[in-house]
N, C-alpha and C positions, 0 to 999 in steps of 0.2 A: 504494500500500500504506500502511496505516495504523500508528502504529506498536505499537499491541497484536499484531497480525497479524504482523509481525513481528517480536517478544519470542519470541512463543509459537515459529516456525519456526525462528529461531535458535538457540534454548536446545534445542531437539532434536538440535541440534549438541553441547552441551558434553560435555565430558566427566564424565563423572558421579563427580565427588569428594564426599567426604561431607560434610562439613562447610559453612557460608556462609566461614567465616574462609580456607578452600582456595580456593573459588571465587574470593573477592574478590581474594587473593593471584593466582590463576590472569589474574584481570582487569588488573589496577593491572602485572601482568609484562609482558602481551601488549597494557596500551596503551601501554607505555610503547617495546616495541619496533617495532609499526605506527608510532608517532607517528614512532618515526626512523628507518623507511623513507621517510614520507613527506618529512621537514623535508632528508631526502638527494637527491631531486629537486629540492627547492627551493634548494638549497644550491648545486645546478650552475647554477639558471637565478641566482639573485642573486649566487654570487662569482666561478664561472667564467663567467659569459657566456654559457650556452649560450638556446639561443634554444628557446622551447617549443615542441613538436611536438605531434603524435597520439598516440606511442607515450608521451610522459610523461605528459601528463593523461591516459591509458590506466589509466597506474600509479599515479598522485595519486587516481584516481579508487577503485580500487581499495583502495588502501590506508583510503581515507576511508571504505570499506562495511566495510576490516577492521576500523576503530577502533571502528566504530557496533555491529558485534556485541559487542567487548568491555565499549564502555556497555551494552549490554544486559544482560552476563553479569554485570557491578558493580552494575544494577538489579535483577537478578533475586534477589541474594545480597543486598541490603538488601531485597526484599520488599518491590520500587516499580517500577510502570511506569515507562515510557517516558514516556508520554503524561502521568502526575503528573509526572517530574522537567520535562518539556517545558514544560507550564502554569508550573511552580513558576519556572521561570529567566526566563519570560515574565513574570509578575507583579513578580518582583524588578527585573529591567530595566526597566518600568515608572515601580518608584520610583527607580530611580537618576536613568534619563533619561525625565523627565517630557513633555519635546519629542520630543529626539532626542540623540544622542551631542553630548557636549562634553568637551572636556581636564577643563574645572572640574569638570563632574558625575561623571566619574570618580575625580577626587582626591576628591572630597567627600565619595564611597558614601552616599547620605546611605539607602539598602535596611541600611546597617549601623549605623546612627546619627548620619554625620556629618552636619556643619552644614554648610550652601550659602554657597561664598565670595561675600564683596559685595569691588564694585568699590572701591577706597581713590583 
């Protein structure tokens, strides 16, 4: 599935509040409580110990489709794809990491205008 394809199928889901300012409110509530269902799975496998099964990544997996519709419902209310925010985070990462991931090129942001640390 692409993700225009699925904007369009998800947001047949929302609730139809009136406003973009409700939706985004609607969005930014429900990723912030997906996101801590999920980090509560993660939370048993890294502080308790618990060893990962089927049935967590069952739930991790889940909760990961429920945060993705609420990106949706925050894109829809700013009047942007999926697929445009998708390129746009691609193109920025780009310039951050012109390789590939480093500590340095992440201090640096240079996508934000920093400057590339040199070796002393």
């Amino acid at each position: 599935m692409n993700f225009r394809d699925y904007q369009i199928m998800a947001m047949r889901t929302a609730k139809d509040l009136p406003t973009d300012s409700e939706n985004l409110t609607h969005a930014a509530l429900g990723l912030a409580s997906e996101v801590g269902e999920f980090v509560s799975e993660v939370k048993r496998i890294a502080i308790y110990g618990k060893e990962v099964n089927s049935e967590m990544i069952a739930h991790m997996q889940e909760e990961v489709g429920d945060i993705l519709w609420y990106v949706a419902l925050a894109a829809s209310s700013l009047h942007c794809g999926l697929s445009a925010l998708a390129q746009r985070n691609i193109d920025k990462l780009a310039i951050r990491y012109p390789d590939k991931y480093t500590d340095v090129a992440a201090e640096a942001r240079l996508d934000k205008g920093g400057l590339p640390h040199t070796q002393s």
